[in-house]
C-alpha positions as CSV (number, residue, x, y, z in Angstrom):
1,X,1.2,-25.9,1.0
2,X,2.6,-26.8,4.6
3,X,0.6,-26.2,7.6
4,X,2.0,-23.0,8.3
5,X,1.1,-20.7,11.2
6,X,2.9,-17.3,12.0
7,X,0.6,-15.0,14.5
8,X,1.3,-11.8,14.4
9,X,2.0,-12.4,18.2
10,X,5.0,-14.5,18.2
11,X,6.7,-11.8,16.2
12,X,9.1,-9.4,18.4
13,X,7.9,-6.3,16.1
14,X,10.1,-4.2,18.6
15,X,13.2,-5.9,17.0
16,X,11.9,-6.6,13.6
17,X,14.0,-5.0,10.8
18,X,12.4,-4.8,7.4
19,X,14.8,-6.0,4.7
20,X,12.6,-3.1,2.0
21,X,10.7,-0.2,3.4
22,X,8.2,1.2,0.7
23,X,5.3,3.6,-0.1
24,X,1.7,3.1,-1.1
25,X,-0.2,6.3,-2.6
26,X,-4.0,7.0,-3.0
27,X,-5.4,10.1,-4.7
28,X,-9.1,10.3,-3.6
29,X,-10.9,12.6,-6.1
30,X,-14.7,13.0,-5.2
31,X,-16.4,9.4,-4.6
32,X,-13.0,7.5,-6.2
33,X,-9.9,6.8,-5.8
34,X,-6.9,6.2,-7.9
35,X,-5.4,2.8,-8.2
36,X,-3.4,0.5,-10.5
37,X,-3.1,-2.6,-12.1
38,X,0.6,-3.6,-11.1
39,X,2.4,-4.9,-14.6
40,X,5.7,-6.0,-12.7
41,X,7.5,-6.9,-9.8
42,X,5.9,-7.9,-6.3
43,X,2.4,-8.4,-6.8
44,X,2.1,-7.9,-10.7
45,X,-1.6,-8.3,-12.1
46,X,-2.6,-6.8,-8.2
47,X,-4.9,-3.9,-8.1
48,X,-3.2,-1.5,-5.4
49,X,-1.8,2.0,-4.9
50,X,1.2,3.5,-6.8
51,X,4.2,3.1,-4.7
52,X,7.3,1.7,-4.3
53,X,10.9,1.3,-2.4
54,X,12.4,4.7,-0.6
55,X,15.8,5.6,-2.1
56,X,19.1,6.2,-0.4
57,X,18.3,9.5,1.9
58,X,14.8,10.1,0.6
59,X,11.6,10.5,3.2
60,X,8.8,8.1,2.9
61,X,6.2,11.2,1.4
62,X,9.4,12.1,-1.3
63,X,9.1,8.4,-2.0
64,X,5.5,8.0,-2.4
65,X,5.5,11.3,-4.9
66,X,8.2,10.1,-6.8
67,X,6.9,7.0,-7.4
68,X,3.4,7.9,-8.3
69,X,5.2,10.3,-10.7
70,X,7.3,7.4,-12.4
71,X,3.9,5.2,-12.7
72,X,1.2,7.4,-13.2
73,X,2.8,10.4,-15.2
74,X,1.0,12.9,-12.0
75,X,1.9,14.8,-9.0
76,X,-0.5,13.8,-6.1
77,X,-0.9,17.5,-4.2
78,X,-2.8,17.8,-0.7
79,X,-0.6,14.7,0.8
80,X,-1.2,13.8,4.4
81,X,0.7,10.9,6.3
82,X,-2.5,7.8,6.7
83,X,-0.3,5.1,8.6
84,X,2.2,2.2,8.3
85,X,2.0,-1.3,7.8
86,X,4.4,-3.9,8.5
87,X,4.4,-7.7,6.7
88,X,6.5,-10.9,7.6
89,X,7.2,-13.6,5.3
90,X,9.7,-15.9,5.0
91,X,9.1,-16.2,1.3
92,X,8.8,-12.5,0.2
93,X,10.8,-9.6,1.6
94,X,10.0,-8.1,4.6
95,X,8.0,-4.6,3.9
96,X,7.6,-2.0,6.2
97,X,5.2,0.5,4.6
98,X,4.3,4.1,4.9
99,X,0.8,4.9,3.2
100,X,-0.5,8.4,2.3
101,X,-3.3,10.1,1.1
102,X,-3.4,13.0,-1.8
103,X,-6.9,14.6,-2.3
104,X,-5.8,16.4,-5.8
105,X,-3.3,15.8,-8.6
106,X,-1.6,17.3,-11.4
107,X,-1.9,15.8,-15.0
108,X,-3.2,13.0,-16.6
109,X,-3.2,9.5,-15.1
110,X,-1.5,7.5,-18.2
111,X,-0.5,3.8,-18.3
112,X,3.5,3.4,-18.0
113,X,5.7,0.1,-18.1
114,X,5.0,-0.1,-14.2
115,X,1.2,0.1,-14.4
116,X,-2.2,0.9,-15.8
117,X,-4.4,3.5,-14.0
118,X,-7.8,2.5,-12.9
119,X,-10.9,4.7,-11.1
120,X,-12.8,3.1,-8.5
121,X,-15.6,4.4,-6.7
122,X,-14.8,4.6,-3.1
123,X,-17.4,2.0,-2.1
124,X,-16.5,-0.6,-5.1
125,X,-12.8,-1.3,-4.4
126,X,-11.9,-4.4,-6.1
127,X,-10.8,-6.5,-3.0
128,X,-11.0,-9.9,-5.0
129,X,-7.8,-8.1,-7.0
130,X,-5.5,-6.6,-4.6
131,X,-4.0,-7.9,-1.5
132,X,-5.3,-10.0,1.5
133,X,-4.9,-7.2,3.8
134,X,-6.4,-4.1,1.8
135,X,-10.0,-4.8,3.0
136,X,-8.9,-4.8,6.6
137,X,-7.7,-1.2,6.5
138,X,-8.3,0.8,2.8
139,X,-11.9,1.8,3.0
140,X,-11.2,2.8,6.9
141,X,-8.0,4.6,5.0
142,X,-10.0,6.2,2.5
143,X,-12.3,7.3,5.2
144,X,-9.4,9.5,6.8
145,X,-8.8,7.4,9.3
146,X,-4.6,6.4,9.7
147,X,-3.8,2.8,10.0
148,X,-1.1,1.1,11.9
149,X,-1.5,-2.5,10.7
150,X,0.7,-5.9,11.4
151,X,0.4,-8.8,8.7
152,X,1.9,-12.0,8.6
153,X,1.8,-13.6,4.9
154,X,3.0,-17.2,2.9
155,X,2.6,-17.7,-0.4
156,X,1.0,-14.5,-1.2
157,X,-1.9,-14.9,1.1
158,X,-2.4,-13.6,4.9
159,X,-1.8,-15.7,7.7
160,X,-2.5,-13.3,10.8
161,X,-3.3,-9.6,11.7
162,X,-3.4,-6.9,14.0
163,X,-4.6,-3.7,13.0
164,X,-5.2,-0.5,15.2
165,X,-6.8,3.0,13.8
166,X,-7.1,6.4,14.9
167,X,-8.5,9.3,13.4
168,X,-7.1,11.8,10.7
């Protein structure tokens, strides 16, 4: 790998157009929270939340139900807006992403062609499996905080940050 450097800071966020803009859902049940092992796509064999890319004239919390309908086989219920991320790379698409939090579900989490359902207790969260960024904001996320997080990434692994919180 080149020595490559991209601060967050030397990127004009103000003009900054995403070339995807996509969803991430997590349904916190109790001590745990709903997750899955990613079988395709970007990230495949990642541990993260359901989600996926908003459809012509769809809002972000349509998008992040439908989707955890199409991997999971449930309807998250309870959903509440938790915050947005944004990620630069020159070598992956440009995500701007809206995350949300569902506190119930209906039906049984089952295993699809887009993923496998996994429980994880709230204070084991497999960070050694999922993205760079995830420890930075999920367990502050899970906490009910909301997030508002800047990434910078190459080669599937983080460069820079900047990541701001507030609560509920």
């Amino acid at each position: 790998m080149n020595d490559i450097s991209m601060p967050v800071s030397d990127i004009d966020w103000d003009t900054w157009q995403p070339e995807e803009v996509a969803t991430l859902m997590f349904i916190i049940q109790g001590d745990s929270v709903l997750l899955i092992r990613k079988k395709r796509g970007l990230g495949a064999g990642k541990i993260n939340g359901p989600g996926g890319r908003l459809e012509d004239g769809e809002t972000p919390k349509a998008c992040a139900i439908r989707e955890t309908n199409e991997e999971l086989i449930v309807n998250p219920l309870n959903v509440r807006a938790a915050g947005e991320l944004f990620f630069h790379a020159e070598d992956m698409p440009r995500i701007h992403g809206f995350v949300f939090i569902a506190t119930d579900y209906e039906g049984t989490p089952t295993e699809t062609d887009e993923a496998i359902p996994l429980w994880f207790k709230l204070d084991e969260l497999p960070f050694d499996e999922m993205w760079d960024d995830d420890r930075l904001w999920l367990p502050q996320v899970l906490s009910g905080q909301s997030v508002r997080g800047y990434f910078t990434f190459v080669e599937e692994s983080m460069l820079d940050h900047k990541v701001e919180f507030t609560v509920g």
